[in-house]
MDAnalysis code that builds the backbone (N, CA, C; Angstrom):
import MDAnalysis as mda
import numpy as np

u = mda.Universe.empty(174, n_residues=58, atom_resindex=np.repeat(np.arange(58), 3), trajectory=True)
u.add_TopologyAttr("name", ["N", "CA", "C"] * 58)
u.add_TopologyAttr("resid", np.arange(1, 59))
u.add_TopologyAttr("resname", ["UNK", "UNK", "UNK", "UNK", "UNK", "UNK", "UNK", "UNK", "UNK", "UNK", "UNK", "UNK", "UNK", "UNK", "UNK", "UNK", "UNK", "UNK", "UNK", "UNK", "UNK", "UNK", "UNK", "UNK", "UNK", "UNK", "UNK", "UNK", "UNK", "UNK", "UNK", "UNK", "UNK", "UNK", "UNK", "UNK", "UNK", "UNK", "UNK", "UNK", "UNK", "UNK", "UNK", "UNK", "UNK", "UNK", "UNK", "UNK", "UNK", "UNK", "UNK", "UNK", "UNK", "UNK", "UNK", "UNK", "UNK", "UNK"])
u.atoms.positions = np.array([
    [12.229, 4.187, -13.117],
    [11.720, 2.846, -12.929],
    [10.203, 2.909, -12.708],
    [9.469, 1.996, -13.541],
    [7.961, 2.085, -13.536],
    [7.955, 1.031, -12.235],
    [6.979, 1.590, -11.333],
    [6.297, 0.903, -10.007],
    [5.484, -0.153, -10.836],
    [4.715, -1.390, -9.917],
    [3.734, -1.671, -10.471],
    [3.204, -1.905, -9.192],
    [2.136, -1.120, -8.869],
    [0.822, -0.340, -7.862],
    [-0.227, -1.565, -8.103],
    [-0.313, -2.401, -6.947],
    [-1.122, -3.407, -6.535],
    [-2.608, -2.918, -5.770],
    [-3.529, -3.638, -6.246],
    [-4.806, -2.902, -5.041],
    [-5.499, -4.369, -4.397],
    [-5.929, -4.113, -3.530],
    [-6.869, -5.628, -2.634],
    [-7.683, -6.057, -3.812],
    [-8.017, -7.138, -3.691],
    [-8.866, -7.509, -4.435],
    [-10.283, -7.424, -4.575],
    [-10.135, -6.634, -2.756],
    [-11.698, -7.041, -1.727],
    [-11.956, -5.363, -2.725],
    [-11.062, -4.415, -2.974],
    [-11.368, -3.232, -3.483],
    [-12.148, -3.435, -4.559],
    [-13.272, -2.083, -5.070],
    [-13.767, -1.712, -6.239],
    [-13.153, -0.354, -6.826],
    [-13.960, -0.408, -7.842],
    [-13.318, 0.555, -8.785],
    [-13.922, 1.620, -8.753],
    [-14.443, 2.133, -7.689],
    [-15.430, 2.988, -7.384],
    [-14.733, 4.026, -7.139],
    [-13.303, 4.187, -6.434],
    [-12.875, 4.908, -5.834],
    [-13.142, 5.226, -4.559],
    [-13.098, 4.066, -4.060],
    [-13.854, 3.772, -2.253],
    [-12.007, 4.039, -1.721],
    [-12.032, 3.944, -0.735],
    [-11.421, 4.538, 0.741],
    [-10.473, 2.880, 0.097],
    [-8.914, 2.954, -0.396],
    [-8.499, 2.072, -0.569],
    [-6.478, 2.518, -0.950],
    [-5.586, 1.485, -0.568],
    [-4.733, 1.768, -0.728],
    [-3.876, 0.978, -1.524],
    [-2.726, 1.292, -2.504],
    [-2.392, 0.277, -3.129],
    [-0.776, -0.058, -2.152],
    [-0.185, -0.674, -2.880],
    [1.413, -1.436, -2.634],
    [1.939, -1.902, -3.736],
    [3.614, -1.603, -3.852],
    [4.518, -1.537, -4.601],
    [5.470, -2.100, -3.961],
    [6.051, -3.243, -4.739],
    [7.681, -3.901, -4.032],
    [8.429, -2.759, -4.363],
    [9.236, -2.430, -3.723],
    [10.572, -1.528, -3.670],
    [11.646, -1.907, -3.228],
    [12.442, -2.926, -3.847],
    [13.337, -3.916, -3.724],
    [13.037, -4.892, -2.188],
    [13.390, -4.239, -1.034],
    [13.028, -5.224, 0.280],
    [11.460, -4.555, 0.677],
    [11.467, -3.460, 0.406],
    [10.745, -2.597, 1.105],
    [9.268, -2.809, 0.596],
    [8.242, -1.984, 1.237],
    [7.451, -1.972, 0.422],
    [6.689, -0.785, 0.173],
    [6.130, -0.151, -0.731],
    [5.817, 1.022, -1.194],
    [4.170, 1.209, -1.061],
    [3.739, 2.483, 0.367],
    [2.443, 2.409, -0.028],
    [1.660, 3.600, -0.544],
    [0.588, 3.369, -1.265],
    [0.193, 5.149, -1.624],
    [-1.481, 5.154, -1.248],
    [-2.153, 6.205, -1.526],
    [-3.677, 6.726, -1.613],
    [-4.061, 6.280, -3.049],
    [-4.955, 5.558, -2.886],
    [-5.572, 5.110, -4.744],
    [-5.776, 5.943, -5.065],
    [-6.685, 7.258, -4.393],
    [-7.231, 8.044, -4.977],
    [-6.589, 9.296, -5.092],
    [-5.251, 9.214, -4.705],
    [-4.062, 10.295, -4.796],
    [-2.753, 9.708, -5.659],
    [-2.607, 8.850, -6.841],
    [-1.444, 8.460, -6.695],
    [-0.488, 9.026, -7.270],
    [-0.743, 11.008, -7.729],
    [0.412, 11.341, -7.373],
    [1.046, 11.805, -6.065],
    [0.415, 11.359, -5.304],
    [0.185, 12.129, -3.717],
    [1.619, 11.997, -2.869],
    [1.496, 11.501, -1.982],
    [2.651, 11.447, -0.886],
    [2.458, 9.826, -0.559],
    [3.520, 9.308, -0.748],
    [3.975, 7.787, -0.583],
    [4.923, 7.284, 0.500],
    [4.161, 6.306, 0.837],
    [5.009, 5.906, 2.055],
    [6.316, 4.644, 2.065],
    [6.961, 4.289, 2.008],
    [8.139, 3.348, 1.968],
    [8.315, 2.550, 3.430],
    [8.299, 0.999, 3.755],
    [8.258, 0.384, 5.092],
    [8.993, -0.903, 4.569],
    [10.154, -1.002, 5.365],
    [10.408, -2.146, 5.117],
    [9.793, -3.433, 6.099],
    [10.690, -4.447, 5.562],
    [9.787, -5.879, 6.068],
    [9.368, -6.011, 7.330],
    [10.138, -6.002, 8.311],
    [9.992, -5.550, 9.584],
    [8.479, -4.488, 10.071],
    [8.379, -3.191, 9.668],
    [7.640, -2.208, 9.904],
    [6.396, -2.641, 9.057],
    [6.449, -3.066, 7.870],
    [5.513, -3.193, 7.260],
    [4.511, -4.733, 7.797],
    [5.651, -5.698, 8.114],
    [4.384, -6.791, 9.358],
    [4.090, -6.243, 10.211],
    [4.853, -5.394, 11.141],
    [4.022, -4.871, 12.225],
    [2.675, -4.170, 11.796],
    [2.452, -3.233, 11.112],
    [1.577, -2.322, 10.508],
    [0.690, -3.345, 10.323],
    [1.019, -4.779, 9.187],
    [0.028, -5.664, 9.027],
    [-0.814, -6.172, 10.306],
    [-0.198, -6.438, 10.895],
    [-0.313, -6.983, 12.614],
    [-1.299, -6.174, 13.168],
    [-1.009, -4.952, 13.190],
    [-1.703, -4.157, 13.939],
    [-2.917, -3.915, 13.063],
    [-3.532, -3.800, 11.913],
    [-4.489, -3.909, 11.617],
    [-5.284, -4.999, 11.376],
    [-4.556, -6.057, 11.300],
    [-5.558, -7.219, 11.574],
    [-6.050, -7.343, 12.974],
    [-5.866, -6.398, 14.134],
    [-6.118, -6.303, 15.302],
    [-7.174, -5.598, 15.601],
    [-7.845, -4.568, 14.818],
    [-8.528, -3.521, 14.710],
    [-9.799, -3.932, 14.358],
])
């Protein structure tokens, strides 16, 4: 199954410090732009607002 790997919009194409996201049925799928065969993370809805939460706090 092909992902389809989302990036911010606020991102450039520079290859600046940026991460993308992938729906993964409930879940959501995150990776390193600048790694994306790298190591990927999986959070569902729950974990993944908190995470949101907590960085809009920062």
């Amino acid at each position: 199954m092909e992902l389809s790997w989302r990036r911010s919009s606020h991102s450039d194409n520079l290859g600046g410090n940026c991460v993308e996201l992938a729906q993964l049925g409930e879940d959501v799928g995150i990776r390193d732009s600048k790694d994306p065969e790298g190591p990927k993370l999986a959070l569902g809805p729950t974990a993944f607002r908190a995470l949101l939460k907590y960085l809009k706090q920062q």
